[in-house]
N, C-alpha and C positions, 0 to 999 in steps of 0.2 A: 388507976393512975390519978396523980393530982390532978394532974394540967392535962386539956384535951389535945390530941394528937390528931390533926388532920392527916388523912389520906388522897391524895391526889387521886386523881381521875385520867389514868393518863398523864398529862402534861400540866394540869394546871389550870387550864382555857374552861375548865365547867368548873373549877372550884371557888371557894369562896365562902361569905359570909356576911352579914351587916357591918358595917366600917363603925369604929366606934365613937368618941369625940373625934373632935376637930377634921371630920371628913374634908375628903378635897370636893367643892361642888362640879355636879356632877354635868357636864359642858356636849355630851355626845346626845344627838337628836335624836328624838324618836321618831322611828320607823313603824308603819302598818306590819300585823304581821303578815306573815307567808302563808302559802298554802300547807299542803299534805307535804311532807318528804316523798321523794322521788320510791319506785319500789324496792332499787338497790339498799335501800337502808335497813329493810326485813332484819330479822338476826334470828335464831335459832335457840332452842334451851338447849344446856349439854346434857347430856345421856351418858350411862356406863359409867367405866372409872373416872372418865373426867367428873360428872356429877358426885363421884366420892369424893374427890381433893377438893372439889369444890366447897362439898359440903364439909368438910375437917376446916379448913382456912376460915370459912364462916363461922364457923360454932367457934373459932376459936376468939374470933374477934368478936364475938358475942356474948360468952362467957367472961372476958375480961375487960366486958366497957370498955373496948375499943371503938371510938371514933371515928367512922370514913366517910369521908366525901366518896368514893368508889362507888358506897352506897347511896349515900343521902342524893348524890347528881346523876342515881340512876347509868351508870355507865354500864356502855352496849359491850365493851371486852371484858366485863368484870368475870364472868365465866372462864375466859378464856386465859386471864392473864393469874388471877387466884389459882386455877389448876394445873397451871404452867409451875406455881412457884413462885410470880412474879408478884411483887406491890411498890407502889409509887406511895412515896411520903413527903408532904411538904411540911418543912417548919422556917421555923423564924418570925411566926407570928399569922394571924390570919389576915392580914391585909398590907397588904403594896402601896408605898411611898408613891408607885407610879400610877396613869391613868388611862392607861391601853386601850384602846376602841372596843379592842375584841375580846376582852378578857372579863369574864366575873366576878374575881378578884375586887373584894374591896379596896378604895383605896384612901389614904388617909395620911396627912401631912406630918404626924408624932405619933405615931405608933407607940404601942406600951413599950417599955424594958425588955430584953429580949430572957428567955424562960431559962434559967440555969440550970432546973432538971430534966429539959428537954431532950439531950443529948443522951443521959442512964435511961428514963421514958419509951423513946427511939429505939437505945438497944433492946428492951424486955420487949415492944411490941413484937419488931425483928425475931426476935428469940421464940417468943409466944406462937405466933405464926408458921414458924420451921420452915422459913423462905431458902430458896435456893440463889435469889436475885432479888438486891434492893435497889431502887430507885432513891435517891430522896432528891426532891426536886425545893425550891425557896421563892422567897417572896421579896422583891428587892427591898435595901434597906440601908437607900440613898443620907438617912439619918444618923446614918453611923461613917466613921471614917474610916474603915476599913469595906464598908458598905457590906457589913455582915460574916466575913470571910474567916474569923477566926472562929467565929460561931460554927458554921457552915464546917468545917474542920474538926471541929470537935464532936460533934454529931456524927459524921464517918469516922471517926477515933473510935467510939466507946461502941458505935453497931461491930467494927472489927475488934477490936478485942474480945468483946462477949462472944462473936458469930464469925469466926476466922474463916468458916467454910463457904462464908456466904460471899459471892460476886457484890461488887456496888460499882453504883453510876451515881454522878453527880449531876444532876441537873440544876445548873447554876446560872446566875443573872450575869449582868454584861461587868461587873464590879467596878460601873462608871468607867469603865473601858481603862481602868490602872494596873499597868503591867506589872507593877513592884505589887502589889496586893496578891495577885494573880500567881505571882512567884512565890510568895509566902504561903499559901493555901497548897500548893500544889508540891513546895517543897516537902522528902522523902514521905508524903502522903500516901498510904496505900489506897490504891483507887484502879479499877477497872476501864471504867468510860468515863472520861469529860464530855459533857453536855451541854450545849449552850443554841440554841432557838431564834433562829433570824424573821424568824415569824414568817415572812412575806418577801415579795419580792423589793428590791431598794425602790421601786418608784412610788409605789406605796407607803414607805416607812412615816410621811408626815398624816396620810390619810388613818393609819391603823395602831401606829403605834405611838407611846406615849414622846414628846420630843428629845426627853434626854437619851433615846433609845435609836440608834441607825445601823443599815446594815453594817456600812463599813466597819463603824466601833463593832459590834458581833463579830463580822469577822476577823479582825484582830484579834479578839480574846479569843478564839478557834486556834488561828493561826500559833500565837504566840502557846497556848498548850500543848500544842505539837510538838513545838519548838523546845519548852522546859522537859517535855516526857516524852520523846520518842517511842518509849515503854507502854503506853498508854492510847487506849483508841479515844479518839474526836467523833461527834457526833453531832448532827444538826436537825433541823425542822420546819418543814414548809406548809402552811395551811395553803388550800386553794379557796373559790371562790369570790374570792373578795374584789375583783376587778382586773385581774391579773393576764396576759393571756399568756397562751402555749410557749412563744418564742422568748417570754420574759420567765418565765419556768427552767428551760433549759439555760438562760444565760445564768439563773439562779445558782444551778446546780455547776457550772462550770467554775464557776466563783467560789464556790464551795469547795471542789475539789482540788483546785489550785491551791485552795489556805491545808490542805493536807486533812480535811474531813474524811473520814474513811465507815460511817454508818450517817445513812438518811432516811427521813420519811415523811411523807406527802399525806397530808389526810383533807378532807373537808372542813371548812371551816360552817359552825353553827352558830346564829346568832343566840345568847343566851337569853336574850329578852330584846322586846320592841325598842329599846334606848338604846342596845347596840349598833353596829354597824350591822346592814342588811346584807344577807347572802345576794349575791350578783350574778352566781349560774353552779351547776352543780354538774363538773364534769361526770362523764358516765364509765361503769366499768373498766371497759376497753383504754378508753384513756390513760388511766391509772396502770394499765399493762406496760401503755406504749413507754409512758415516765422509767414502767419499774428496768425494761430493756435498754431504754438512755443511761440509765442511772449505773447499769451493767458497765456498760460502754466505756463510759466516760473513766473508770475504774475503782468503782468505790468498792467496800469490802461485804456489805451487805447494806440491805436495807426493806423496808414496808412501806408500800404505796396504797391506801383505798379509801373508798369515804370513810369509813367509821375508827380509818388510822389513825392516831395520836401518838404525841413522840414516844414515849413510852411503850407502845404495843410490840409484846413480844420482844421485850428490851433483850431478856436473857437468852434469848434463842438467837437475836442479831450478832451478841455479842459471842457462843458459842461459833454460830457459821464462821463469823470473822476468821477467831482464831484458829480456826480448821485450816482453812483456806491458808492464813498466815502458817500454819504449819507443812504446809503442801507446797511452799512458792521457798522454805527454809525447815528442811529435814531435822537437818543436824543440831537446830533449835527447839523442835518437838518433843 
């Protein structure tokens, strides 16, 4: 390929790259680091046929210079989510307009032009790969007046035309929270899952995330995609540790459920380096149980709760359970 194709990592939170002119300076204090990761963090190599899909999606993106962050940020699901079928791709450029506490994400005030053959690129990785479940997630792109949207549109255009069998999820920025843009992108769009990432809980939002970014505005762009595609599942994403506690978690997800999100998930938040924000406690297994039973409750349609969760993990197996489930609550629509 001409142009390199980043691979998300998950969500996004370990991607990245060097910012390139006109960076935004960089304002978030350095931290000591930490110690060891707790021992829940262990992870496994796969075995059996997992290790063959594994290794077929690797070779594949090996033999054709493909580019991943999946790779390069060492990610703990890559196993899991490559033999699954699953890949996260971000485009739109390698670095964010915005300045997120938590994010590794370059970021940078004029970003280059955004890539015209990214969208054909996109589909041949897609195609290449012989995914069952694409993610592509972005990088905001406050620079533009649409803030990326028709971009972002076109890219899921040309993955479904070339890969009609293939499920997609969009994981997408807050579009400066504009509902006519929102409506444009989403208008007769074939699309799977909307996605969109509250990051944290609201009292948090000035500590973690960049200022043009708050819960509320997230949850409006949730809400209001419900809203234009009923057809469509909403999804969102909660890091933990960053100061947060239990009762502010649950009010989280309440809030969530209200705007009509119907997949969630809860993972631990890593600091990517000393300049980020510092982990603040590292809830334990159990914990992440107790969330995934709330989470039950409260009635959402699926979702992944654990430390090494990211919104993405297991995207196509959340989005499978769903519509199981929705087929079991509506027969005569299966």
């Amino acid at each position: 390929m001409a142009e390199r194709l980043t691979m998300a990592a998950g969500d996004g939170r370990p991607c990245g790259g060097e910012a390139a002119v006109e960076k935004i300076p960089d304002s978030r204090p350095s931290h000591p680091r930490r110690g060891r990761l707790p021992s829940w963090f262990r992870t496994t190599l796969p075995s059996g046929e997992q290790q063959v899909k594994y290794n077929a999606m690797r070779d594949a993106v090996n033999d054709h210079s493909l580019h991943t962050v999946c790779q390069e940020a060492k990610c703990p699901n890559i196993h899991e989510c490559w033999s699954a079928g699953d890949a996260t791709f971000m485009v739109a450029g390698q670095e964010c307009t915005r300045g997120c506490r938590f994010c590794a994400v370059g970021s940078i005030k004029a970003p280059p032009p955004l890539d015209v053959d990214e969208p054909e690129n996109l589909a041949t990785a897609v195609e290449l790969m012989q995914l069952k479940h694409a993610v592509i997630t972005v990088v905001n792109r406050d620079d533009r007046a649409d803030s990326g949207a028709g971009h972002y549109r076109r890219c899921l255009e040309a993955v479904h035309q070339r890969c009609p069998e293939v499920t997609l999820e969009l994981l997408c920025s807050d579009l400066a929270g504009d509902h006519a843009v929102l409506a444009q992108l989403l208008d007769h769009l074939y699309i799977d899952v909307f996605a969109h990432n509250v990051e944290c809980v609201p009292r948090l939002d000035p500590t973690v995330r960049d200022h043009r970014a708050t819960f509320s505005q997230s949850l409006g762009i949730l809400r209001e995609a419900k809203r234009l595609r009923p057809d469509i599942l909403t999804k969102s994403s909660l890091m933990v540790g960053l100061g947060e506690s239990d009762e502010e978690v649950s009010e989280a997800l309440q809030l969530l459920r209200q705007a009509g999100v119907d997949l969630v998930t809860i993972g631990q938040y890593l600091a990517p380096s000393a300049k980020h924000l510092p982990v603040e406690r590292f809830p334990e297994p159990d914990r992440y149980v107790e969330w995934e039973d709330e989470i039950e409750r409260l009635g959402f349609l699926a979702s992944a709760c654990g430390p090494l969760v990211r919104s993405s993990y297991h995207a196509g197996q959340l989005l499978h359970k769903a519509r199981g489930i929705l087929a079991g609550q509506n027969p005569g629509n299966a």
